[in-house]
C-alpha positions in Angstrom: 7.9 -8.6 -16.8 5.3 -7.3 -14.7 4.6 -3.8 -13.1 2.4 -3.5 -10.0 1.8 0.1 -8.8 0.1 0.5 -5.3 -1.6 4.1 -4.6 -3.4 5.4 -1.0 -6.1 6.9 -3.3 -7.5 9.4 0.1 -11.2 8.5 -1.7 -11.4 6.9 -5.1 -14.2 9.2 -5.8 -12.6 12.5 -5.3 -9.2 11.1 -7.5 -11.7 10.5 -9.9 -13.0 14.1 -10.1 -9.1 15.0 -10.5 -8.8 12.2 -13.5 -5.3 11.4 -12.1 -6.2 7.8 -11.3 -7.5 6.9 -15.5 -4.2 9.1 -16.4 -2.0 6.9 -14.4 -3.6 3.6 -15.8 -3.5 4.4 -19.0 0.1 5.9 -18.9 1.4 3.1 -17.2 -0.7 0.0 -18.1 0.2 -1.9 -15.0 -0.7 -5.2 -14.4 -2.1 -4.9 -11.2 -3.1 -1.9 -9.3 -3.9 -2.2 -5.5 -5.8 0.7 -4.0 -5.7 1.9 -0.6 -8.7 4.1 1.4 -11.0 3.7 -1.0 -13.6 5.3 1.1 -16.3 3.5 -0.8 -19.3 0.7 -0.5 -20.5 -2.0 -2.9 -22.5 -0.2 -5.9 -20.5 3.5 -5.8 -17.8 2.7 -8.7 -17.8 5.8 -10.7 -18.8 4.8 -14.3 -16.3 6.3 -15.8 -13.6 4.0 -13.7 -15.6 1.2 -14.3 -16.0 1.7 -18.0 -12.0 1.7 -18.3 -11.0 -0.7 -16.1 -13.4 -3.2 -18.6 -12.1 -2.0 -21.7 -8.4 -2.8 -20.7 -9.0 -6.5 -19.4 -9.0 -5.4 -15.8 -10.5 -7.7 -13.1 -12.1 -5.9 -9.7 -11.9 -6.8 -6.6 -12.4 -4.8 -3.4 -13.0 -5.0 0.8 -15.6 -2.7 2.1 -15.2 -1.3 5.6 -18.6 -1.4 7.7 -17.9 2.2 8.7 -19.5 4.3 5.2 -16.9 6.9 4.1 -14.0 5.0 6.0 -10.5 2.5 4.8 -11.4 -0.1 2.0 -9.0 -1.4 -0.8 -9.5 -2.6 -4.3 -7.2 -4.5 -6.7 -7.4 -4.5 -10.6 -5.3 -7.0 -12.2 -5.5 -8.2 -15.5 -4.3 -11.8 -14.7 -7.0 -13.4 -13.0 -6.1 -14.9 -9.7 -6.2 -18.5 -8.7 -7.9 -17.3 -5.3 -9.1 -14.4 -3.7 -9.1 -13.4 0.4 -10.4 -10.3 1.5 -9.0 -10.0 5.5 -6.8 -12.3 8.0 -9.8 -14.1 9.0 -9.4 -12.5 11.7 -12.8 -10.7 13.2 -11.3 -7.4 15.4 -9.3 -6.8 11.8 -11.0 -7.4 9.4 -14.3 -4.8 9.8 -12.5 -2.1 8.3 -11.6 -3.9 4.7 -7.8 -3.8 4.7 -6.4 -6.4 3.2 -7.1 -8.4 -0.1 -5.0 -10.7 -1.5 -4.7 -12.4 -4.6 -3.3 -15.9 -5.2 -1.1 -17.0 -8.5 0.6 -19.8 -9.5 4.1 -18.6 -8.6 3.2 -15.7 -5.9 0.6 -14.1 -3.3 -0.1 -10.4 -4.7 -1.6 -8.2 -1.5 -3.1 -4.9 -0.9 -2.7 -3.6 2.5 -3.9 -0.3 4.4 -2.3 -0.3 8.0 -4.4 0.9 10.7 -2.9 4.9 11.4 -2.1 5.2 15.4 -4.1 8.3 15.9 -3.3 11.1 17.5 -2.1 11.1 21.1 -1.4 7.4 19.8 -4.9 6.1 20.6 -4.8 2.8 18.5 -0.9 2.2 19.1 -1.8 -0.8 21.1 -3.9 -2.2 18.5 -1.6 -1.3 15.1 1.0 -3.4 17.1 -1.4 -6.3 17.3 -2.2 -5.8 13.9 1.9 -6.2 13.3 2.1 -9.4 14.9 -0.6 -11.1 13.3 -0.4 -9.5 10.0 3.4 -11.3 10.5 1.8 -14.7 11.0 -0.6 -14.2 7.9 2.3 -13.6 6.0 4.1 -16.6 7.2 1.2 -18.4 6.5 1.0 -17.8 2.9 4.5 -18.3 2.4 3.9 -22.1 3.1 2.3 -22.1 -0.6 4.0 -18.9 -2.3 6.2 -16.5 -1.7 4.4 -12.7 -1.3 4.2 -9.4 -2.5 2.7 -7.1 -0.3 2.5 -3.1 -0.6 0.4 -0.3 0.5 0.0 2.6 3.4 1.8 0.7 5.3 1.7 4.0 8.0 5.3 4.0 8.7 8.4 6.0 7.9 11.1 2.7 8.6 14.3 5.1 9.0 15.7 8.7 9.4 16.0 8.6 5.6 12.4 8.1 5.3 11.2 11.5 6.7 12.2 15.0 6.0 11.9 15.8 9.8 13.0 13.1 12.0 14.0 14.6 15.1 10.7 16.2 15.5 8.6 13.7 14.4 10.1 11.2 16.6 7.1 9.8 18.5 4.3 10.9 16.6 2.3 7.9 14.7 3.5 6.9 12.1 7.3 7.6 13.4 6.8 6.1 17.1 10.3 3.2 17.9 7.5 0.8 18.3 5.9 1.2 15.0 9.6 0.7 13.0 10.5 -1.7 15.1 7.7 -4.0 14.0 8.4 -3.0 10.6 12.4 -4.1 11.4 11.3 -7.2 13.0 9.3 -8.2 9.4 12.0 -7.3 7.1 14.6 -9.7 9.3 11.8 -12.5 9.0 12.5 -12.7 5.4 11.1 -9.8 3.8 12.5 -7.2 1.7 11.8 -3.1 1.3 12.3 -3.2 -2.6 13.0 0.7 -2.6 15.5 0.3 -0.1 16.9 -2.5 -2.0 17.0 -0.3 -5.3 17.8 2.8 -3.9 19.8 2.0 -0.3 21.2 5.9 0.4 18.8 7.6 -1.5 17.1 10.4 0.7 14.2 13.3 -0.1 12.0 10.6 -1.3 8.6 10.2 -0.1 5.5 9.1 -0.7 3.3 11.1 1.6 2.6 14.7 2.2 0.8 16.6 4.8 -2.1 19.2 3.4 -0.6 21.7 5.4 2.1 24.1 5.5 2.6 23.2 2.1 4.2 20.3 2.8 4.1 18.9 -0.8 5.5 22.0 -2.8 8.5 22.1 -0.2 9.1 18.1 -0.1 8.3 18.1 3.2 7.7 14.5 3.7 7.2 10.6 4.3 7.8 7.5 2.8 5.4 5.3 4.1 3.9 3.5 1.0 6.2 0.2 -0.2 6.1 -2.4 -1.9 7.8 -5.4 0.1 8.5 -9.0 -0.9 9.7 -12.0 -0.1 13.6 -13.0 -0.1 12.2 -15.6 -2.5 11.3 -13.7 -4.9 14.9 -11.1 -4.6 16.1 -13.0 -8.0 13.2 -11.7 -9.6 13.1 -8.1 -8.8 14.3 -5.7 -11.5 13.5 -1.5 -10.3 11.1 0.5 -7.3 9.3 3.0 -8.4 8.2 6.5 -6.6 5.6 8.4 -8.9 6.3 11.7 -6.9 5.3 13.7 -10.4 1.5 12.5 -9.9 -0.9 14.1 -8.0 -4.5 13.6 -6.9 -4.2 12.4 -3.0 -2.1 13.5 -0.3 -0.2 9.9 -1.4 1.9 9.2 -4.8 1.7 5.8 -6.3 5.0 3.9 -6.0 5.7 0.5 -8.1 7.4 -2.4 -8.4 9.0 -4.2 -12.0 9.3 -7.9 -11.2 10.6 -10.7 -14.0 
């Protein structure tokens, strides 16, 4: 069995500071953790993190943004991979260090932090161009192994997946052009593995405003997933949501696969 958890971290170095991020690795001993908005550069691992991830066998790997302070994600795994890519080779994506993803024998394991469509919907253009080719890559890699992908993936898919649908319809994040890319991936083979566990299940989230406190009265998102490939479907076994940690605006969710 394996168990990969995926957290939007809002700034590794402030989770740190909260110690949520060793409690959760050491409670859950995954075998991979991907990290979104890691908000870091090369050199600025905390000691602390970096001291723990050695002792328990993990390897590092992480994509910088060029923008200080801004994005980036890491993996830790403890199975080395037969490969490493960090971006879609694809130069208006991949300045803002997005995407890793890690090749095995049997599967592509990837991190992914989707771009947010700003307020007033500023980069809506561009987080639907990101869709389409982020949809090719995907294909792409599947001509070797099937994929897991998870991550921020900025995006409540249905009703269920927000506490206030009707007036958040049309606000990033919740816009009918940003679920319908997300529909148009599931129905090219791909599968929302909470969904799949847990297909009625509502008041769920992953993602709560600051404001209004929004966490303490569950008012909020689902936008983090772990997704797969219908490949791999035979192998899933449970989705998890870790709405009992705390440290980011984000909860960690998960994913047990055979």
């Amino acid at each position: 069995m394996k168990k990969f958890i995926s957290w939007n971290v809002n700034g590794l170095r402030a989770v740190m500071s909260k110690g949520s991020l060793v409690q959760l690795l050491e409670s859950e001993k995954p075998d991979a953790l991907c990290l979104q908005e890691t908000k870091m550069q090369e050199g600025q691992l905390p000691g602390e993190l970096a001291a723990v991830l050695d002792g328990a066998g993990y390897h590092t790997y992480w994509n910088y943004a060029e923008k200080k302070g801004y994005s980036g994600t890491a993996i830790f795994t403890k199975e080395e991979p037969l490969s490493v890519r960090y971006g879609m080779g694809i130069g208006e994506h991949d300045r803002e260090g997005r995407i890793i993803a890690l090749e095995y024998p049997d599967y592509w394991l990837l991190t992914e932090y989707v771009p947010n469509s700003k307020d007033e919907l500023q980069r809506l253009a561009y987080r639907c161009a990101w869709e389409d080719d982020f949809l090719a890559y995907l294909k792409e890699l599947e001509k070797t192994h099937p994929v897991v992908f998870c991550g921020d993936l900025n995006v409540a898919h249905e009703e269920i997946d927000i506490k206030n649908p009707k007036t958040n319809r049309g606000h990033a994040g919740f816009t009918d052009e940003e679920r319908e890319k997300f529909s148009i991936l599931l129905s090219n083979g791909f599968i929302d593995t909470w969904r799949y566990f847990n297909p009625d299940k509502a008041d769920v989230y992953s993602w709560w405003s600051y404001r209004f406190h929004a966490r303490e009265n569950n008012a909020g998102w689902r936008i983090d997933y772990f997704v797969v490939s219908e490949a791999l479907k035979p192998r899933l076994m449970d989705a998890m949501i870790y709405t009992d940690v705390y440290g980011s605006d984000h909860c960690p969710v998960g994913l047990l696969m055979e």
